[in-house]
N, C-alpha and C positions, 0 to 999 in steps of 0.2 A: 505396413505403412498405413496411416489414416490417410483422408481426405482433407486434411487441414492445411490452411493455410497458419506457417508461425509468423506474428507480426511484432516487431522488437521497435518503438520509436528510442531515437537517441542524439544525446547534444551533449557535444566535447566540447569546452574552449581550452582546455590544453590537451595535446596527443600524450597518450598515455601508452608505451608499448605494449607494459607485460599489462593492464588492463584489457588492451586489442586481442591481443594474442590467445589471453584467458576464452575471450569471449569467442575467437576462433574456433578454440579447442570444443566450445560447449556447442558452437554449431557444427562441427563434426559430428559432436556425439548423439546430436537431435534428428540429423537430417535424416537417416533412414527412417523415420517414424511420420513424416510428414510431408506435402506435398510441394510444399517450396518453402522459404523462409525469405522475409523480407522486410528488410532494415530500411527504418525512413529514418536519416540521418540529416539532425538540424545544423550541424557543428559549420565552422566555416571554410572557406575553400580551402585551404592549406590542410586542416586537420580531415576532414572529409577525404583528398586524393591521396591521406596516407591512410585512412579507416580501407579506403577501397586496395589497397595493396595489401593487403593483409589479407581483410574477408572475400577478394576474389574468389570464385569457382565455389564457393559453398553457401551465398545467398543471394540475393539481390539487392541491392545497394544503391538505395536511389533518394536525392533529397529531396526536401518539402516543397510540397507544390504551394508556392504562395498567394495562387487566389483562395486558399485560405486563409482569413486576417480574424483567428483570434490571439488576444493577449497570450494566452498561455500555447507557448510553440509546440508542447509535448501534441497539444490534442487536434494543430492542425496537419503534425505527423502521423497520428491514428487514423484522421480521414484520407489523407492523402494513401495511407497501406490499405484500405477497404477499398479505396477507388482499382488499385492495383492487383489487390486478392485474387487471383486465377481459381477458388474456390469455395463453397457455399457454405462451408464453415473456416474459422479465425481463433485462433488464438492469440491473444493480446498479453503479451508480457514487460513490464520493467525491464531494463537493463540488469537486475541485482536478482532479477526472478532462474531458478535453476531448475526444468522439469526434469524427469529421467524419463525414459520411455516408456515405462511402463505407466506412468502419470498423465503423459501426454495420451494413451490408449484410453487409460480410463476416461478421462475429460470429455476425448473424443465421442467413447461408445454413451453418455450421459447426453451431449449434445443431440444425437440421433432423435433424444424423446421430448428435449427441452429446446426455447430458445437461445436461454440464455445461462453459463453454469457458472458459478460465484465460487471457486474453491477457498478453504482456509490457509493463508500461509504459516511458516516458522522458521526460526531461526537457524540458522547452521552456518559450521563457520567455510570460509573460503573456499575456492576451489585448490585444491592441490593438500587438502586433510580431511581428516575421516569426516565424515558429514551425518554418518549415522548418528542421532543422537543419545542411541542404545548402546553405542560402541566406548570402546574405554578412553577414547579418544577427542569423544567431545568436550571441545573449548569454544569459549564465547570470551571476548572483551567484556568488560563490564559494564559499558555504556549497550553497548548488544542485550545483556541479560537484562537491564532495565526497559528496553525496549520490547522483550519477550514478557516481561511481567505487565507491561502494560497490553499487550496481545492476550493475555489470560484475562485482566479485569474484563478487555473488551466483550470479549466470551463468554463473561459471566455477567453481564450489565446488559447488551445490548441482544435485543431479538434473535437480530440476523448475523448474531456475530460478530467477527474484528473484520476490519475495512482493508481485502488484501490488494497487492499491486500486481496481480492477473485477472482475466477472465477469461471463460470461452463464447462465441456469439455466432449465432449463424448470420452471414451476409445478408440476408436477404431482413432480418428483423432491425439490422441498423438503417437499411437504404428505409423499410419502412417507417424508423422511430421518427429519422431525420437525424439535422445535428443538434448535439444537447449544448448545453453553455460552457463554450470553450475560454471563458473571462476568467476563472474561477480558479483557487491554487487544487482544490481538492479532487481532483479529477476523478481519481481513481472510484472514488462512489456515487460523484455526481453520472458516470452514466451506466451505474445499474440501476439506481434510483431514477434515469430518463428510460431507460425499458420499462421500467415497472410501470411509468405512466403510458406507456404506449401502449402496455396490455400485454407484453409480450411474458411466455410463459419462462418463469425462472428457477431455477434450482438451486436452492443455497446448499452448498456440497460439503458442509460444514465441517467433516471427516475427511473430508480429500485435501492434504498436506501436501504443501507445494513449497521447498526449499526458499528461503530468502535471504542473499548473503548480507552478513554485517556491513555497515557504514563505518569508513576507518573514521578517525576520530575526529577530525578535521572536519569533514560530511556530515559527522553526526553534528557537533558543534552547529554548524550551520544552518544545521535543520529545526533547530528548536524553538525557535521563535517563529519559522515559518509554520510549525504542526497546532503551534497556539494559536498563530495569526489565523488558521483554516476556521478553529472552533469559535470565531467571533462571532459568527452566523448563530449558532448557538449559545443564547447570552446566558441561559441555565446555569450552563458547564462553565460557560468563562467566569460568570458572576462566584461559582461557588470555589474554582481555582485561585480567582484573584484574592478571594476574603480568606485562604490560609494564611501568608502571612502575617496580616496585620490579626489577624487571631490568636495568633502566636504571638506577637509583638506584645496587645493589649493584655491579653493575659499574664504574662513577666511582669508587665510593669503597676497593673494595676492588684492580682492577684497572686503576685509573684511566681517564683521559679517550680513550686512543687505543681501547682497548678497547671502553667505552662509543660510542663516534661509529661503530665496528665492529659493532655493534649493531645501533644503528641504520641503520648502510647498509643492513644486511641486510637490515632490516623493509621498509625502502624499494624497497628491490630487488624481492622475495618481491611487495610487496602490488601493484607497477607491472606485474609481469609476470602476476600473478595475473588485475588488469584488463585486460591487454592479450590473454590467453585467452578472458577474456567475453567480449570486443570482434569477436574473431575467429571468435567461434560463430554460425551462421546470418546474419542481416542484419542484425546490430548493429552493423555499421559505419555501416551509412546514418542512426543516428540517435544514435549515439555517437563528436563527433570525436575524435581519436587522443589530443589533450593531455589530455584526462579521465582519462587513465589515471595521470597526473602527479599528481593529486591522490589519490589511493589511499593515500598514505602521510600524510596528513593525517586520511582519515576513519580510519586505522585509531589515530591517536593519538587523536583526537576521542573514539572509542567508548572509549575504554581511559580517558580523563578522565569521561567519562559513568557507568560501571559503578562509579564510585565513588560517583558524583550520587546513584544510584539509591541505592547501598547505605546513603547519607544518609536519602534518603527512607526506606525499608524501616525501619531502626534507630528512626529518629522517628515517622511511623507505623503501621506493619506494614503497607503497602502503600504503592498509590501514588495520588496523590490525581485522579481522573479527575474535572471537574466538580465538582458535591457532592458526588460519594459517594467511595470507597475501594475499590477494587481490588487483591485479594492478590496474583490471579494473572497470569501475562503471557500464561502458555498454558494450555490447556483439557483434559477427559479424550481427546478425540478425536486429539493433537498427535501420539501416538508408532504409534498403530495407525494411524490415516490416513496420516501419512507413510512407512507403511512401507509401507502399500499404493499411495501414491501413486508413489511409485519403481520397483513394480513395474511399473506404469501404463506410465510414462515409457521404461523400460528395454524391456519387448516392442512398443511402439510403435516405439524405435530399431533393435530387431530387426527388424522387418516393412517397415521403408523399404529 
């Protein structure tokens, strides 16, 4: 057993059994590795007193403390479970995040030396099938596979990696950070990127593969305008997604069809070989098979049809509707100083190997 405390935030508006039930199962299978587990649950009172009939006796189950008042409810759930942590390291997991115990040990014995550890995640499918991705067995949905090719570009573009939805932290380095900008839809990296400005020391664990189950199709759908809406902070990325189409457009029309299909091989080209870099950095093979990379030129039209979704949204509300409330922003004031220190991070780390 480590010393960790596991910290799961989560919001139902519909009760979902065999979703409860799943997530029962997985804190069974975690608890011996850890020293409490505890669920900060936003959902409302109905669906909440049936989450608690279920997860009784194998975690802690407690809702959000709301002298927490930021917009985005996920992160005044993560404060309110560091308030609660009976212990001086944390594990921070997604609802959709799946450790095994020997991952959870690894995380753990990393934290000893660091403050803070940034594992890589990957796709696998559900709970209740082979999850190996070595195994003869793995399946992904398709909207899944697009989303693993876009986890490979990330890999292969950016520094520090793809932007996973865990982390490990010791207690005492958040009480120190403070709170980071809980306004913000992108949470999950606005606050490694608030460690980084605080100084605190971080490990990007770039090798260390941490399950994350697919988004049914519905979820995924829903999600896409929201992952666009996050990179508006980033007008680079937005500006260079939004100008696929009509690139495509202007070229048919003014250059015609051989042109345009020239184009797009290109993008296809560019984005396959782009995944197949990620693929080939550290041990992303062993949980990224090689045809994911095929898919790269699908997430990259996908996002290019999204960044207009968002811009739908943005125009009709000035933001983006997260839950009840509205959300302006995608990213937070700590996005451009933490990333820049986070790079630094990363970069004398690859120096020193």
């Amino acid at each position: 057993m480590t010393s960790c405390t596991y910290l799961m935030p989560i919001r139902r508006t519909v009760f979902d059994t065999a979703a409860a039930t799943q997530l029962r199962a997985y804190f069974d299978l975690v608890q011996p590795s850890v020293a409490q587990i505890v669920i900060v649950d936003g959902s409302p009172p109905d669906i909440f007193a049936q989450h608690q009939q279920i997860w009784a006796g194998t975690a802690r189950h407690e809702p959000v403390d709301r002298s927490f008042g930021f917009l985005n409810d996920k992160v005044n759930g993560i404060h309110t479970g560091v308030r609660l942590a009976e212990t001086a390291e944390i594990i921070l997991a997604d609802d959709d995040i799946r450790y095994t115990n020997r991952e959870i040990e690894e995380i753990a014995a990393v934290l000893k030396r660091f403050d803070v550890v940034r594992p890589q995640n990957y796709l696998g499918p559900a709970a209740g099938s082979n999850h190996d991705p070595r195994g003869p067995g793995y399946t992904l949905p398709w909207w899944a596979k697009m989303e693993a090719a876009r986890m490979l570009i990330n890999r292969a573009t950016l520094l520090a990696a793809d932007y996973p939805g865990t982390c490990a932290f010791r207690r005492e380095a958040m009480l120190r950070a403070g709170p980071y900008d809980g306004d913000v839809l992108f949470d999950n990296e606005e606050i490694i990127r608030h460690f980084a400005r605080s100084g605190a020391r971080i490990c990007y664990a770039n090798d260390l593969f941490v399950r994350k189950c697919p988004a049914g199709f519905q979820k995924w759908i829903e999600q896409r305008p929201r992952q666009a809406f996050e990179d508006f902070g980033l007008r680079a990325k937005t500006i260079l997604f939004a100008a696929i189409i009509p690139c495509i457009l202007f070229l048919g029309i003014l250059a015609g069809s051989k042109a345009m299909f020239a184009f797009l091989f290109l993008i296809a080209l560019l984005s396959t070989l782009l995944a197949a870099v990620g693929r080939a950095q550290g041990e992303a093979r062993q949980f990224f098979p090689a045809h994911l990379c095929l898919f790269a030129p699908l997430w990259i039209l996908e996002r290019s049809l999204s960044t207009y979704w968002a811009f739908y949204w943005y125009l009709r509300k000035g933001g983006y509707p997260f839950g009840d409330r509205l959300l302006r922003k995608g990213i937070g004031f700590d996005w451009t100083e933490g990333g820049r220190i986070a790079s630094q991070i990363v970069a004398s780390s690859r120096s020193a190997e």
